[in-house]
DRENZAZA-845819 format. One record per residue (C-alpha): residue number from 1; residue in three letters; chain; x, y, z. Coordinates in nm, 4 decimals, always signed. Example, Ala and Ser with C-alpha at 12.3 -4.5 7.8 and 13.67 -1.06 7.14 Angstrom:
+-----+------+-----+----------+----------+----------+
| seq | type | mol |        u |        v |        w |
+-----+------+-----+----------+----------+----------+
|   1 |  ALA |   A |  +1.2300 |  -0.4500 |  +0.7800 |
|   2 |  SER |   A |  +1.3670 |  -0.1060 |  +0.7140 |
+-----+------+-----+----------+----------+----------+
// end
This chain:
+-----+------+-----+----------+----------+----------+
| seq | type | mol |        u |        v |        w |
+-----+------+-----+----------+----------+----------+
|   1 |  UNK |   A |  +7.9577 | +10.3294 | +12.3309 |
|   2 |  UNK |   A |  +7.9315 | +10.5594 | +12.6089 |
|   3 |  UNK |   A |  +7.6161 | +10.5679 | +12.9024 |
|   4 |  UNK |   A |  +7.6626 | +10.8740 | +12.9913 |
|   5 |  UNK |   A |  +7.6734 | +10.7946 | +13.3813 |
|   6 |  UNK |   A |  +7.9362 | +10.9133 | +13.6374 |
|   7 |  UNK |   A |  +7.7824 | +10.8121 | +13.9532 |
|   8 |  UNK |   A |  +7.5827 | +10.4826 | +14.0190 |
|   9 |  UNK |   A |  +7.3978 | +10.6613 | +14.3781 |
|  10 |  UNK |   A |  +7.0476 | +10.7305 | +14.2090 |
|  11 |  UNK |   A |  +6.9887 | +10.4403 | +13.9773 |
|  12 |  UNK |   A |  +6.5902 | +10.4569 | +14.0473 |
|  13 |  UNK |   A |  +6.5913 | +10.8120 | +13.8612 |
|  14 |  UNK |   A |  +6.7788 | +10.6714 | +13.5761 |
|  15 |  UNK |   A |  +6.5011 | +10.4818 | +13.3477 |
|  16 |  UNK |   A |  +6.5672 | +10.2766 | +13.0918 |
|  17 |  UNK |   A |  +6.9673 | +10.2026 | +13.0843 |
|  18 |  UNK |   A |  +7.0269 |  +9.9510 | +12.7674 |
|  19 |  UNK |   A |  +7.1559 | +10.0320 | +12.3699 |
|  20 |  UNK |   A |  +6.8900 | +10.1921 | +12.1401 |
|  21 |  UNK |   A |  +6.6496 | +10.2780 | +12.3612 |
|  22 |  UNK |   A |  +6.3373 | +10.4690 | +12.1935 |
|  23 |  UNK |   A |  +6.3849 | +10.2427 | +11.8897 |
|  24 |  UNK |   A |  +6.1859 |  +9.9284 | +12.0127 |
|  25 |  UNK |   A |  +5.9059 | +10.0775 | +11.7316 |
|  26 |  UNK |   A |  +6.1421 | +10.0446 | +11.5016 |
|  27 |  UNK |   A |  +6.2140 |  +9.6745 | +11.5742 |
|  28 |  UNK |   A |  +5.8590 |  +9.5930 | +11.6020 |
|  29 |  UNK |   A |  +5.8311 |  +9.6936 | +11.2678 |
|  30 |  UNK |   A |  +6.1230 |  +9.4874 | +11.1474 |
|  31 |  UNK |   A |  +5.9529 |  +9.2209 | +11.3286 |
|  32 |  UNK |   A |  +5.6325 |  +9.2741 | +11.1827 |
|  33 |  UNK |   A |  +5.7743 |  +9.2751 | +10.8178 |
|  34 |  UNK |   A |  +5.9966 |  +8.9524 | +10.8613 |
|  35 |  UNK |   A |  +5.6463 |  +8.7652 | +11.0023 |
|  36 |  UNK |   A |  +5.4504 |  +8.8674 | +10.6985 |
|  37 |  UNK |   A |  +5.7657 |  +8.8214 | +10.4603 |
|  38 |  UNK |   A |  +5.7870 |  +8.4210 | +10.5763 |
|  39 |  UNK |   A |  +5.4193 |  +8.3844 | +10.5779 |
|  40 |  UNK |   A |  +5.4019 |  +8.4915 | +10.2319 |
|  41 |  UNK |   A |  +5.7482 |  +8.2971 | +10.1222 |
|  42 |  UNK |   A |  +5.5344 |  +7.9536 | +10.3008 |
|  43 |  UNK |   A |  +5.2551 |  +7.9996 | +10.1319 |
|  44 |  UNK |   A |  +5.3986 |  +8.0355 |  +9.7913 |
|  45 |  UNK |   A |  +5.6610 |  +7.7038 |  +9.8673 |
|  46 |  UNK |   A |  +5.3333 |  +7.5139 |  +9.9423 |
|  47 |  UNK |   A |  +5.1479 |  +7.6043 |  +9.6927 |
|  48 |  UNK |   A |  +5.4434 |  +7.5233 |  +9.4480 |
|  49 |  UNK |   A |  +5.5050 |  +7.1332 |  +9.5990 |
|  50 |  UNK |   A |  +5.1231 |  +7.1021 |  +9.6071 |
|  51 |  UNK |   A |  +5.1318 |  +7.1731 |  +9.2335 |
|  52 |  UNK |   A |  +5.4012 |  +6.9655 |  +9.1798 |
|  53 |  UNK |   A |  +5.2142 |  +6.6413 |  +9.3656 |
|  54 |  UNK |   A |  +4.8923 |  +6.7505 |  +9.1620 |
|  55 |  UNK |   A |  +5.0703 |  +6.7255 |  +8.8451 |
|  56 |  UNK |   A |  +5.2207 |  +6.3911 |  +8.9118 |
|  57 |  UNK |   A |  +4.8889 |  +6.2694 |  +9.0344 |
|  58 |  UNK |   A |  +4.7399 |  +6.3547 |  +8.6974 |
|  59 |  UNK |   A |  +5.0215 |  +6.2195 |  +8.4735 |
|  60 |  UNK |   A |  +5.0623 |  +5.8608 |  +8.6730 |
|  61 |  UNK |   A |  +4.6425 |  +5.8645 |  +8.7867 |
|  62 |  UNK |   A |  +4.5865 |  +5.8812 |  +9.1773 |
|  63 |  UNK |   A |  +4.4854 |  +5.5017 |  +9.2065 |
|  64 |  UNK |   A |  +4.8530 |  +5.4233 |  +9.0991 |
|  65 |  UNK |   A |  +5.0221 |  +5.6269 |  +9.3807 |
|  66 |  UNK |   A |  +4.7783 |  +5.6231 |  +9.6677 |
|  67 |  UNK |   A |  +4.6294 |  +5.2842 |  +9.8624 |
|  68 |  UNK |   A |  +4.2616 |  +5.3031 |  +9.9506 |
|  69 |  UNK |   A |  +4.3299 |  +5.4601 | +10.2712 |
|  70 |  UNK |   A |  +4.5416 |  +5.7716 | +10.1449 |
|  71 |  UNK |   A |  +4.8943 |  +5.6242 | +10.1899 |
|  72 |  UNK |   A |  +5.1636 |  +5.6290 |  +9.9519 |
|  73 |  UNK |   A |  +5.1605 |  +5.3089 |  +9.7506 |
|  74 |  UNK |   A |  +5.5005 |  +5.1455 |  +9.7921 |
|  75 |  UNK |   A |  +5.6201 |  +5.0080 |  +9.4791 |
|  76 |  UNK |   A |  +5.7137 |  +4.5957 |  +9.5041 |
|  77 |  UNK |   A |  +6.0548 |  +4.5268 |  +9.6684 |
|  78 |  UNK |   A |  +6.2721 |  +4.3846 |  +9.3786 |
|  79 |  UNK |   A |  +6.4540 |  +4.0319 |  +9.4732 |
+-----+------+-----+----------+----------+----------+
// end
């Protein structure tokens, strides 16, 4: 890839001097859509383990997984 430049005695009338300039809106966008793309993709991986812990909640009942202050209840150590 070529700059175009032949002579480096006026560099302050040059501008911008990097690869695909005039496409920054372009990466924005990109940006933009990758943001709202893992957003979304969170929200519905959530939502799928939080179903999953609901449904084992109902199927072993809450007061046999959970102490009385919201930890996990540890099953006995075997000896």
């Amino acid at each position: 890839m070529q700059t175009g430049l032949t002579d480096w005695t006026e560099l302050d009338k040059i501008g911008a001097f990097y690869p695909f300039q005039g496409l920054e809106w372009l990466l924005v966008a990109a940006a933009l859509c990758f943001w709202i793309w893992w957003h979304y993709r969170c929200i519905i991986d959530e939502n799928k383990e939080m179903n999953e812990a609901a449904d084992y909640y109902r199927r072993h009942g809450i007061a046999n997984c959970l102490t009385e202050d919201g930890k996990p209840r540890r099953p006995a150590a075997k000896k």
